[in-house]
mmJSON file of the N, C-alpha and C atoms, coordinates in Angstrom:
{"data_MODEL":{"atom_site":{
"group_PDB":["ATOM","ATOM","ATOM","ATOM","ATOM","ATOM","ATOM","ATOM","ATOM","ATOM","ATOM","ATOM","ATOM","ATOM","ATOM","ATOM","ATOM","ATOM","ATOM","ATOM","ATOM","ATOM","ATOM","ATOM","ATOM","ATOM","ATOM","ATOM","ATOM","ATOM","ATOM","ATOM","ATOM","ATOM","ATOM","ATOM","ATOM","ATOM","ATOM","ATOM","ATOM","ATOM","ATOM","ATOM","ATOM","ATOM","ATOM","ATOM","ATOM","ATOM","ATOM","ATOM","ATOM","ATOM","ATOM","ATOM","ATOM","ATOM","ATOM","ATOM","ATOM","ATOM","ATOM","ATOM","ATOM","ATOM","ATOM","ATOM","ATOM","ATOM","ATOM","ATOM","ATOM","ATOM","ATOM","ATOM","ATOM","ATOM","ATOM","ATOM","ATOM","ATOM","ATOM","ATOM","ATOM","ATOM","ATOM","ATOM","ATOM","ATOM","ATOM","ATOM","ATOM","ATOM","ATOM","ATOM","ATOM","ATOM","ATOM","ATOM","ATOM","ATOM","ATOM","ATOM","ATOM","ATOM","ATOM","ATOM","ATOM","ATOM","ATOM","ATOM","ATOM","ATOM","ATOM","ATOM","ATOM","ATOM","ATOM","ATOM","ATOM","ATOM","ATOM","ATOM","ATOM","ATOM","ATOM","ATOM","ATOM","ATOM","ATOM","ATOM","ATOM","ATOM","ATOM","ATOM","ATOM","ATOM","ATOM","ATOM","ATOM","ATOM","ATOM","ATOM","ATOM","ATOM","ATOM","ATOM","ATOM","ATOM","ATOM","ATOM","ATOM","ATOM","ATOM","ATOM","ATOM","ATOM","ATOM","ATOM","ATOM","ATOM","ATOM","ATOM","ATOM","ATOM","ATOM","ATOM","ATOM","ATOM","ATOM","ATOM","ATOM","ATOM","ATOM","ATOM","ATOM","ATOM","ATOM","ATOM","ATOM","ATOM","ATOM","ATOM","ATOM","ATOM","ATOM","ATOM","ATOM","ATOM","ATOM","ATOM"],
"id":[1,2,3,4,5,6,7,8,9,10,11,12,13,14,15,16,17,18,19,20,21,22,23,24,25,26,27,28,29,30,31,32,33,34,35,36,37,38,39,40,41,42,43,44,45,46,47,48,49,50,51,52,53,54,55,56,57,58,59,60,61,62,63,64,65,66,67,68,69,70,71,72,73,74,75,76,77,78,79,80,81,82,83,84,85,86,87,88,89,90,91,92,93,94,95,96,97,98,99,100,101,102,103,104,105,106,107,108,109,110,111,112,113,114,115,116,117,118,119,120,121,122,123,124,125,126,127,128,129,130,131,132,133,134,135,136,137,138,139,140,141,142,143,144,145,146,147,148,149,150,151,152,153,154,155,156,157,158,159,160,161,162,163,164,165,166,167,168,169,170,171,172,173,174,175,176,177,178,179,180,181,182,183,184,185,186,187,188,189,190,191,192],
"type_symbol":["N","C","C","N","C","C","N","C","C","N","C","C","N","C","C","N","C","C","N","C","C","N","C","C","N","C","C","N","C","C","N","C","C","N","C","C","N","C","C","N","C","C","N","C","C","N","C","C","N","C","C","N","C","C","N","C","C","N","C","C","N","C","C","N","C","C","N","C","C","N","C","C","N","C","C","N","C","C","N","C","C","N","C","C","N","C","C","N","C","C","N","C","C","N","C","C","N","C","C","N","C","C","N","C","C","N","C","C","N","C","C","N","C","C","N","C","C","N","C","C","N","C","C","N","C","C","N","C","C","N","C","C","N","C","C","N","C","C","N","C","C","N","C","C","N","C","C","N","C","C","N","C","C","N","C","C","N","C","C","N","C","C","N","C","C","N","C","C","N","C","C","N","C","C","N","C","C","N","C","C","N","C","C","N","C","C","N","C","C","N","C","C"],
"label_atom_id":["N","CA","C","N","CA","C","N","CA","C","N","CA","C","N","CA","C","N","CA","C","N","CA","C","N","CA","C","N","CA","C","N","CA","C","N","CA","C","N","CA","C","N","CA","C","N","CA","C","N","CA","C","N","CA","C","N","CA","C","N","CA","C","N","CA","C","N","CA","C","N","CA","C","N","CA","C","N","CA","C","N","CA","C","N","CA","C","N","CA","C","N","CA","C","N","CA","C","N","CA","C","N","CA","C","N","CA","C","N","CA","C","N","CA","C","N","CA","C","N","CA","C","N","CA","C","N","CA","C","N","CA","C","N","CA","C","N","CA","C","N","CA","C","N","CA","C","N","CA","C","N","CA","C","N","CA","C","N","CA","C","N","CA","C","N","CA","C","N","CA","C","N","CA","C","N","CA","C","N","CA","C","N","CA","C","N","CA","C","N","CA","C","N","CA","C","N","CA","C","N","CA","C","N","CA","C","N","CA","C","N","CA","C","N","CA","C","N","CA","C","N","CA","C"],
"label_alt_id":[null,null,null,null,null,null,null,null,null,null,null,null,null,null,null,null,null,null,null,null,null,null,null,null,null,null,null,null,null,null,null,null,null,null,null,null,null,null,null,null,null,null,null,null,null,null,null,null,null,null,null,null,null,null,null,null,null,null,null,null,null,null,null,null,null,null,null,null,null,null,null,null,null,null,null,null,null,null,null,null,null,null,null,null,null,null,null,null,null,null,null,null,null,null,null,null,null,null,null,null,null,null,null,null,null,null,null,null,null,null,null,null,null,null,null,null,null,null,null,null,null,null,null,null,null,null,null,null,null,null,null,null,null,null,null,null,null,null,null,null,null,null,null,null,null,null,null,null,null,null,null,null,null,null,null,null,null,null,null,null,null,null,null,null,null,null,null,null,null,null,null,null,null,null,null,null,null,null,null,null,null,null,null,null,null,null,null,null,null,null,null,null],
"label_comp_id":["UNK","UNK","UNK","UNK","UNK","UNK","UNK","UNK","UNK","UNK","UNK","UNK","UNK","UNK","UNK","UNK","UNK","UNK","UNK","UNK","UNK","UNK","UNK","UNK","UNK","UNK","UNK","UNK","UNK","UNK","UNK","UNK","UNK","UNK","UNK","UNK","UNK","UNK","UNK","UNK","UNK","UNK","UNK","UNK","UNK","UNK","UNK","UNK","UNK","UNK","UNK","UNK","UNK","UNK","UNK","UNK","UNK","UNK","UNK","UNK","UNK","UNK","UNK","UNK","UNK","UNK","UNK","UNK","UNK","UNK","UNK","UNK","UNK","UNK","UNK","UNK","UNK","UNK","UNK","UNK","UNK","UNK","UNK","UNK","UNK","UNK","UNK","UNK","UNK","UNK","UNK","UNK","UNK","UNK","UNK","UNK","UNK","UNK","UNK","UNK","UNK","UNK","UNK","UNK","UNK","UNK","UNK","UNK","UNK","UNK","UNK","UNK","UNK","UNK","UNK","UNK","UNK","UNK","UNK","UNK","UNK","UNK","UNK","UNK","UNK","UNK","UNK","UNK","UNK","UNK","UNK","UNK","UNK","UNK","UNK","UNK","UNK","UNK","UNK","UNK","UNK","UNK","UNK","UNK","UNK","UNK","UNK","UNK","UNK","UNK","UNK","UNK","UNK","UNK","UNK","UNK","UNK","UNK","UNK","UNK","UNK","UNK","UNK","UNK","UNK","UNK","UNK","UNK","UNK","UNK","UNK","UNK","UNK","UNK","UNK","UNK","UNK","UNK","UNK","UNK","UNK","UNK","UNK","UNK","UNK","UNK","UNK","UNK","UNK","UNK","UNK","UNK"],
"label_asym_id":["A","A","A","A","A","A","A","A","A","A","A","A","A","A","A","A","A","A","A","A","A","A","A","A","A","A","A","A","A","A","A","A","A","A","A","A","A","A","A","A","A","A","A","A","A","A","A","A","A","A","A","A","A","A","A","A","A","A","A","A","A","A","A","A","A","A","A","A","A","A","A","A","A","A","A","A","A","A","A","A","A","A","A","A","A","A","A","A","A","A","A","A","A","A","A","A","A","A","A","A","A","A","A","A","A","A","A","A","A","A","A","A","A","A","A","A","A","A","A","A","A","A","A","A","A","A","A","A","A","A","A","A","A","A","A","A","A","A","A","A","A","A","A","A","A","A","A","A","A","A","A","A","A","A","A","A","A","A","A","A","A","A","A","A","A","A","A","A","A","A","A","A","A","A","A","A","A","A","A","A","A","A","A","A","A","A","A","A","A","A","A","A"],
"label_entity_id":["1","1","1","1","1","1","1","1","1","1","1","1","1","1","1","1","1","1","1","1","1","1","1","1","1","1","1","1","1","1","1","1","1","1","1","1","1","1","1","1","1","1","1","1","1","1","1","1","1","1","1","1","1","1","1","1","1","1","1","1","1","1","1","1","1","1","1","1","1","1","1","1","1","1","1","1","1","1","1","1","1","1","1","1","1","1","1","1","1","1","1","1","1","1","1","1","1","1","1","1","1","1","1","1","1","1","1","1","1","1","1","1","1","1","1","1","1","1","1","1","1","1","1","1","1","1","1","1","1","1","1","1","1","1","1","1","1","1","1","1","1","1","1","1","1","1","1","1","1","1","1","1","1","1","1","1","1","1","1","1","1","1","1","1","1","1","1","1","1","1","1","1","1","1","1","1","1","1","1","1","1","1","1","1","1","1","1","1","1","1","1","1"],
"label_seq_id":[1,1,1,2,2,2,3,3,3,4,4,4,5,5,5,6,6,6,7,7,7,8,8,8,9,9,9,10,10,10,11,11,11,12,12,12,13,13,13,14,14,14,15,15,15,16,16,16,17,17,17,18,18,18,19,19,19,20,20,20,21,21,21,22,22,22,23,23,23,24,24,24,25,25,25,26,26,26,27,27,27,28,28,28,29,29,29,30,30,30,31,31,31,32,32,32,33,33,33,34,34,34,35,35,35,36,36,36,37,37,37,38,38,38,39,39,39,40,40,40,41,41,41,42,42,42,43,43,43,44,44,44,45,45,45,46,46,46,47,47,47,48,48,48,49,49,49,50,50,50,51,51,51,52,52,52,53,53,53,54,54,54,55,55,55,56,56,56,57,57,57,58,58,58,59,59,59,60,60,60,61,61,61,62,62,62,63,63,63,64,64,64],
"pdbx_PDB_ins_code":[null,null,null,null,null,null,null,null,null,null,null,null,null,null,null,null,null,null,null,null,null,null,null,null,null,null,null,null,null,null,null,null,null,null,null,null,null,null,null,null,null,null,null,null,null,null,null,null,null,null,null,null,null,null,null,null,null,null,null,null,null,null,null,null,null,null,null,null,null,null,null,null,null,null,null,null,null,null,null,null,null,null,null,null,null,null,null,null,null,null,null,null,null,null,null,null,null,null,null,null,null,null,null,null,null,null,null,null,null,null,null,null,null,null,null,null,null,null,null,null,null,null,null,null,null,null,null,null,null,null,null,null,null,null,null,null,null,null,null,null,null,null,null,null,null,null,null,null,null,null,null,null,null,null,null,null,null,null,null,null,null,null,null,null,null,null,null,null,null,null,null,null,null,null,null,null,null,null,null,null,null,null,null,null,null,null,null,null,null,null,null,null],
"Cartn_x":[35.895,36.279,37.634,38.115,38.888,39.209,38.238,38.214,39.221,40.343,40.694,41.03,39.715,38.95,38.6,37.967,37.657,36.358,35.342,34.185,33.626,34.129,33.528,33.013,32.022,31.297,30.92,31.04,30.45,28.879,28.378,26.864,26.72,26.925,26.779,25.246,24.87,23.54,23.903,23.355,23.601,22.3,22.216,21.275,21.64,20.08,20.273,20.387,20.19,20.969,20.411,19.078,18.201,19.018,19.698,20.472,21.911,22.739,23.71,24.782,25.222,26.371,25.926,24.932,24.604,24.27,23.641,23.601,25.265,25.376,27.377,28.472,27.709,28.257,28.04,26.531,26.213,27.096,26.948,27.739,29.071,29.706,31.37,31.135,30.484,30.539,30.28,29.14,28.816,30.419,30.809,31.879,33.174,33.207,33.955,33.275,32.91,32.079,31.003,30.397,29.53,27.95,27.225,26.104,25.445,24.788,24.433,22.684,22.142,21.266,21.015,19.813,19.555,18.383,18.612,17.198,17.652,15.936,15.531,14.283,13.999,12.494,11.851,12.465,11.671,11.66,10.649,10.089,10.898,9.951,9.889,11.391,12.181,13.155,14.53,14.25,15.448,15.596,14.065,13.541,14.412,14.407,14.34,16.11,16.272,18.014,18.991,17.964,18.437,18.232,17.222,16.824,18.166,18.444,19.538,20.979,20.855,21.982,22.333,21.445,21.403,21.438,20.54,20.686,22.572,22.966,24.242,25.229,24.856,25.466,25.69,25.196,25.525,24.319,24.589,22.944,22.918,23.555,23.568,22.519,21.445,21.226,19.561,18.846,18.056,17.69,15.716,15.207,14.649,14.636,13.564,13.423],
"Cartn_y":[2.898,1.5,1.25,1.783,2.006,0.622,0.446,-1.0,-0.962,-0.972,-1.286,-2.435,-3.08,-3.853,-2.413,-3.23,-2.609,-2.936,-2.987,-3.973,-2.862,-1.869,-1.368,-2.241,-1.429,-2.572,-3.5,-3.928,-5.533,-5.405,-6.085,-6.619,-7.223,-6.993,-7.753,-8.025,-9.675,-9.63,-10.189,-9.207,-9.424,-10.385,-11.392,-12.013,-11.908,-11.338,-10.823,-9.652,-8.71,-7.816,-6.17,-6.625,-5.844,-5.318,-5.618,-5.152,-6.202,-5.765,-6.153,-6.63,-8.055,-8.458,-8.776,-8.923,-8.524,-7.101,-6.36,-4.835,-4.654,-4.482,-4.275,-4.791,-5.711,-6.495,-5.856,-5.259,-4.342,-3.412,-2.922,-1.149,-1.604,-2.294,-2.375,-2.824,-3.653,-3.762,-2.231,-1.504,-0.025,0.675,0.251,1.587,1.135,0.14,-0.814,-0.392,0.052,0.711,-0.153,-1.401,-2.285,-1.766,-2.039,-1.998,-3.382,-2.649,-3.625,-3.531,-5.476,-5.85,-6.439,-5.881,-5.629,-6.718,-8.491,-9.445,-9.982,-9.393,-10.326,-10.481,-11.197,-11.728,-10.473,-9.281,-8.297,-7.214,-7.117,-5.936,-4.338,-4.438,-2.4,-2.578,-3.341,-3.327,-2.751,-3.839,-3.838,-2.396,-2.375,-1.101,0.062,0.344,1.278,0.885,0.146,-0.279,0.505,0.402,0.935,2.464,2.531,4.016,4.708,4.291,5.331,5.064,3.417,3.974,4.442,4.826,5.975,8.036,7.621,8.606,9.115,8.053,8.097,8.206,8.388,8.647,7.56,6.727,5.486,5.534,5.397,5.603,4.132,3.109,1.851,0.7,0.883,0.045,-0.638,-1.539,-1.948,-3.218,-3.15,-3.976,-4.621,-6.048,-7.184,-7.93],
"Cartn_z":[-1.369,-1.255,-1.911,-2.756,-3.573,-4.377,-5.071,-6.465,-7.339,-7.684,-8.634,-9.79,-9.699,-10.698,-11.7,-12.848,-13.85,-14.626,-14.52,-15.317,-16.347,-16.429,-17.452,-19.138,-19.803,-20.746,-20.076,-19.226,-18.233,-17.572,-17.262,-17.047,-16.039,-14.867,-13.326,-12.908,-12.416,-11.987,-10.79,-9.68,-8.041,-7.525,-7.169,-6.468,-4.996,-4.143,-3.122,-2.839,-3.871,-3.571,-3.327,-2.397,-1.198,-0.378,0.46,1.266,1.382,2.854,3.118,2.326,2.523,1.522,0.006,-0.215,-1.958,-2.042,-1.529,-1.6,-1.538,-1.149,-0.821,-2.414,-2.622,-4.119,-4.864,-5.254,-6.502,-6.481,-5.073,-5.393,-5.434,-5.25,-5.782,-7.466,-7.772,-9.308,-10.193,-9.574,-9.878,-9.757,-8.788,-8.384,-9.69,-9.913,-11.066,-12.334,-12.438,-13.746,-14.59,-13.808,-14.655,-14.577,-15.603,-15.597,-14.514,-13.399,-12.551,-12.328,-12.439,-12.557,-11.132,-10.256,-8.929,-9.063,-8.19,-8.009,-6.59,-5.98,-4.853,-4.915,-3.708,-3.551,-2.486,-2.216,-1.638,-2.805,-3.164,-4.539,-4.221,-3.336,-2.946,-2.544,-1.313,-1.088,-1.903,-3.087,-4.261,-5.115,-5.445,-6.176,-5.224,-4.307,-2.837,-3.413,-3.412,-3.416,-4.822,-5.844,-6.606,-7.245,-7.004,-6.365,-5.705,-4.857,-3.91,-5.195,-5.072,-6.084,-7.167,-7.851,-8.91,-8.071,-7.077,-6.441,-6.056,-5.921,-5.824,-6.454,-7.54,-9.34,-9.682,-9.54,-10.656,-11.262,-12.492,-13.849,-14.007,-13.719,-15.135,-13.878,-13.844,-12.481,-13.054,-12.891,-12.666,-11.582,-11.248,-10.186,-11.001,-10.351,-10.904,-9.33],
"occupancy":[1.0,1.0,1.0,1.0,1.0,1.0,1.0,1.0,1.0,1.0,1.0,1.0,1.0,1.0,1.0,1.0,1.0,1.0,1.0,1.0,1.0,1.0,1.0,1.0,1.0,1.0,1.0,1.0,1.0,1.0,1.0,1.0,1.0,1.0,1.0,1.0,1.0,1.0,1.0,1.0,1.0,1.0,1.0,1.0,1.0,1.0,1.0,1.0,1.0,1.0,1.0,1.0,1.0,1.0,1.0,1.0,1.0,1.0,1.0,1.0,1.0,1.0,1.0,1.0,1.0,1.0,1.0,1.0,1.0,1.0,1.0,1.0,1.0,1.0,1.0,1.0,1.0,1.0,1.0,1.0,1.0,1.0,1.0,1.0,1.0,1.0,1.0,1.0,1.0,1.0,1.0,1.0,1.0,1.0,1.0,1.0,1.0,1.0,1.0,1.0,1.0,1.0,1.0,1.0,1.0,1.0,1.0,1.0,1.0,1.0,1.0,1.0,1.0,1.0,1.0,1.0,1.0,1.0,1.0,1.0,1.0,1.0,1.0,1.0,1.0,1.0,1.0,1.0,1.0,1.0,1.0,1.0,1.0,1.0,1.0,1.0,1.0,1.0,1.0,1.0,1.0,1.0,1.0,1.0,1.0,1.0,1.0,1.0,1.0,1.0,1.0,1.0,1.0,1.0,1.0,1.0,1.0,1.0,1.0,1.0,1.0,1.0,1.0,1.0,1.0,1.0,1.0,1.0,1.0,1.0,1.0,1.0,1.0,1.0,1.0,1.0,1.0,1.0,1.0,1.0,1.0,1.0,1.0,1.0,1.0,1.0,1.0,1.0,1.0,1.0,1.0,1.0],
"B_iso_or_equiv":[0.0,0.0,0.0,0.0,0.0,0.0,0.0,0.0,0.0,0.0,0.0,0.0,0.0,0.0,0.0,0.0,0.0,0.0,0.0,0.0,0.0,0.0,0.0,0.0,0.0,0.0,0.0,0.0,0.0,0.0,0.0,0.0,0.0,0.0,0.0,0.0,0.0,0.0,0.0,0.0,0.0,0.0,0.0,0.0,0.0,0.0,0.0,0.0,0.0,0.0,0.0,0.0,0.0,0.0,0.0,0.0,0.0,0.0,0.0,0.0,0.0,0.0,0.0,0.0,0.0,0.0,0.0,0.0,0.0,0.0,0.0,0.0,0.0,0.0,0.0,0.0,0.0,0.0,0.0,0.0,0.0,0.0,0.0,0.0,0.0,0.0,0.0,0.0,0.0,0.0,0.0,0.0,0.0,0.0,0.0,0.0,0.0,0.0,0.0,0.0,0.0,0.0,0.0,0.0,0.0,0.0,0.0,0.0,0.0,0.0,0.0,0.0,0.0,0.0,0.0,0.0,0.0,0.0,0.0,0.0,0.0,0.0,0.0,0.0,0.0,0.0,0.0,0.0,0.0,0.0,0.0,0.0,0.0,0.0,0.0,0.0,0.0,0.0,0.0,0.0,0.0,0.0,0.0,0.0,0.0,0.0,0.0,0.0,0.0,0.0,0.0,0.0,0.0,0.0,0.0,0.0,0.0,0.0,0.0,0.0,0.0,0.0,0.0,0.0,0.0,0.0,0.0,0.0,0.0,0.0,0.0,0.0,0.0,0.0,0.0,0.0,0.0,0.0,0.0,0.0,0.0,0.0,0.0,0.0,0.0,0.0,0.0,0.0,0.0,0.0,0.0,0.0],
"pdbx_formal_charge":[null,null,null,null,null,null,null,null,null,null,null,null,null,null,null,null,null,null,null,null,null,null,null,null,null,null,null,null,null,null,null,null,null,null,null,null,null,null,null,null,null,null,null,null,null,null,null,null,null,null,null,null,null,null,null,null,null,null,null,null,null,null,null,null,null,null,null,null,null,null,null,null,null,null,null,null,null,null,null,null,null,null,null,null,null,null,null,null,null,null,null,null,null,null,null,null,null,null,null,null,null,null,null,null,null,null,null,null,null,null,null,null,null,null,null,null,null,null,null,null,null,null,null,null,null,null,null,null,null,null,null,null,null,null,null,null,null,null,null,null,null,null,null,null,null,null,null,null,null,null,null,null,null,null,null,null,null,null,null,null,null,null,null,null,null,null,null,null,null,null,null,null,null,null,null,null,null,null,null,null,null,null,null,null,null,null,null,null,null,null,null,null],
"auth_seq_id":[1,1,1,2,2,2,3,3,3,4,4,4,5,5,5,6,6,6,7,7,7,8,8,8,9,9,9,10,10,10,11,11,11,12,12,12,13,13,13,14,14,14,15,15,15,16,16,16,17,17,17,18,18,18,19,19,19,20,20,20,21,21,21,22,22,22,23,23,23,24,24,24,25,25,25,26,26,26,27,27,27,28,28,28,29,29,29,30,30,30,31,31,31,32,32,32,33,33,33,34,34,34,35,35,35,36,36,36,37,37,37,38,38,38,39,39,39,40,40,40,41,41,41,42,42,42,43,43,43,44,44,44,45,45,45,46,46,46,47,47,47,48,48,48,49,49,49,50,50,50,51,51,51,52,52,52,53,53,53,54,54,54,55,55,55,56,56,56,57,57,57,58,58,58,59,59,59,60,60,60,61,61,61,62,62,62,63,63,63,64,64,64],
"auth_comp_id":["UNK","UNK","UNK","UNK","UNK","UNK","UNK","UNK","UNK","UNK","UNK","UNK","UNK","UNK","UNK","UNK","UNK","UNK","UNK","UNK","UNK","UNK","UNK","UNK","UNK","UNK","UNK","UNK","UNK","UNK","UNK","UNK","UNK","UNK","UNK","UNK","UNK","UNK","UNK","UNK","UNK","UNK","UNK","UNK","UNK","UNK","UNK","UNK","UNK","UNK","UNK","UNK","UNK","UNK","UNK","UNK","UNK","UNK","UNK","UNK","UNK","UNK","UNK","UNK","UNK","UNK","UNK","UNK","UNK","UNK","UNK","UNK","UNK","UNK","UNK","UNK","UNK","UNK","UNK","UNK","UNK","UNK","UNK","UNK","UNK","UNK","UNK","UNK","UNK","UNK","UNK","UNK","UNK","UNK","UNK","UNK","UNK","UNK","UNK","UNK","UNK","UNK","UNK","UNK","UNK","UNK","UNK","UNK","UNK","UNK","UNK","UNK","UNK","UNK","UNK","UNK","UNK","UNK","UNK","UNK","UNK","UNK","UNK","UNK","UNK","UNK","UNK","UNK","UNK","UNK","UNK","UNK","UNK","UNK","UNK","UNK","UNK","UNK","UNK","UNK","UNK","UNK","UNK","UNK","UNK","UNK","UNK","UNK","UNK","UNK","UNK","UNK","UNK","UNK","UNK","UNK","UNK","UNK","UNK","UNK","UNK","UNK","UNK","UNK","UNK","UNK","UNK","UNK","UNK","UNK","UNK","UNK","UNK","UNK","UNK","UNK","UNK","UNK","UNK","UNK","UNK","UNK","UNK","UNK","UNK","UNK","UNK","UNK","UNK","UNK","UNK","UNK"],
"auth_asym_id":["A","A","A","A","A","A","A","A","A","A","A","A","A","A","A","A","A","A","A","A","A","A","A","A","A","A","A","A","A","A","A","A","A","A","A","A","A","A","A","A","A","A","A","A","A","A","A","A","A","A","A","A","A","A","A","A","A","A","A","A","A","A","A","A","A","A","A","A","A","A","A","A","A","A","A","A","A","A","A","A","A","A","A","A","A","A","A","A","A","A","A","A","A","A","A","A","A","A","A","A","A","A","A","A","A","A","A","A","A","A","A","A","A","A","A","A","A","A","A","A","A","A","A","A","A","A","A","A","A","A","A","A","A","A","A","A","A","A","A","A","A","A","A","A","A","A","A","A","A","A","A","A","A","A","A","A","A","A","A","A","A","A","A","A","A","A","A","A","A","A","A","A","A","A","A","A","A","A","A","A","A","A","A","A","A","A","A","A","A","A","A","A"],
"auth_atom_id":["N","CA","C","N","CA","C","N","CA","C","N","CA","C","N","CA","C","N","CA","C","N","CA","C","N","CA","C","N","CA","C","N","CA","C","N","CA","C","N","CA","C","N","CA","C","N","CA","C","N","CA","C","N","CA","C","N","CA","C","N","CA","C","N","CA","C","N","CA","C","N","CA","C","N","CA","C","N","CA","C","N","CA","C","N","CA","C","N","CA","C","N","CA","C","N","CA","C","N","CA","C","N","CA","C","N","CA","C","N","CA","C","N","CA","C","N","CA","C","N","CA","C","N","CA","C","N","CA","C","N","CA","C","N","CA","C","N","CA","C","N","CA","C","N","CA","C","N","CA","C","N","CA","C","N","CA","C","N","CA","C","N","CA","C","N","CA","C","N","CA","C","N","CA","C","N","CA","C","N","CA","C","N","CA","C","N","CA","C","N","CA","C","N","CA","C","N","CA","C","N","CA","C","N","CA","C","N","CA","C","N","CA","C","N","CA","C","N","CA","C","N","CA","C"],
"pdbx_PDB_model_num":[1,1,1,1,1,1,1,1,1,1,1,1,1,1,1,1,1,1,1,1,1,1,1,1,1,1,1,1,1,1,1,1,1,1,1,1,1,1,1,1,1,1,1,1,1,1,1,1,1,1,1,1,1,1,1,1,1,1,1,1,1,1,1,1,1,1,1,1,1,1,1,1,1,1,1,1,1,1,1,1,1,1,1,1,1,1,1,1,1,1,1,1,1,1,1,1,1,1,1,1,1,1,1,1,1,1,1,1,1,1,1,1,1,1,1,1,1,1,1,1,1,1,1,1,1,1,1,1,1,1,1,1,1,1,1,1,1,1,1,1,1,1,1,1,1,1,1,1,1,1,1,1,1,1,1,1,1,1,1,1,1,1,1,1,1,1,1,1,1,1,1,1,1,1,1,1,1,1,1,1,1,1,1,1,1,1,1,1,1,1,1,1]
}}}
């Protein structure tokens, strides 16, 4: 994507962000170096969401 933002030390909470344009939001804040906080109203979805993106080397991730 090539971000050159910077959020490192930073704390991003994505609402929406199961798929598409909030899924899309987390992982640029991730790719920006923030610890990113993953909420929607689909459970397994989000979980499933952040799952890959750790799978994807980003460690700093949680679902609610």
């Amino acid at each position: 994507m090539g971000n050159s933002l910077d959020f490192g030390g930073k704390v991003a909470l994505v609402t929406g962000a199961a798929s598409g344009m909030g899924l899309a939001t987390a992982t640029a804040f991730a790719e920006a170096g923030a610890a990113v906080m993953l909420a929607d109203f689909k459970e397994k979805t989000v979980k499933e969401a952040a799952q890959q993106l750790m799978a994807d080397g980003f460690s700093r991730f949680s679902a609610d």
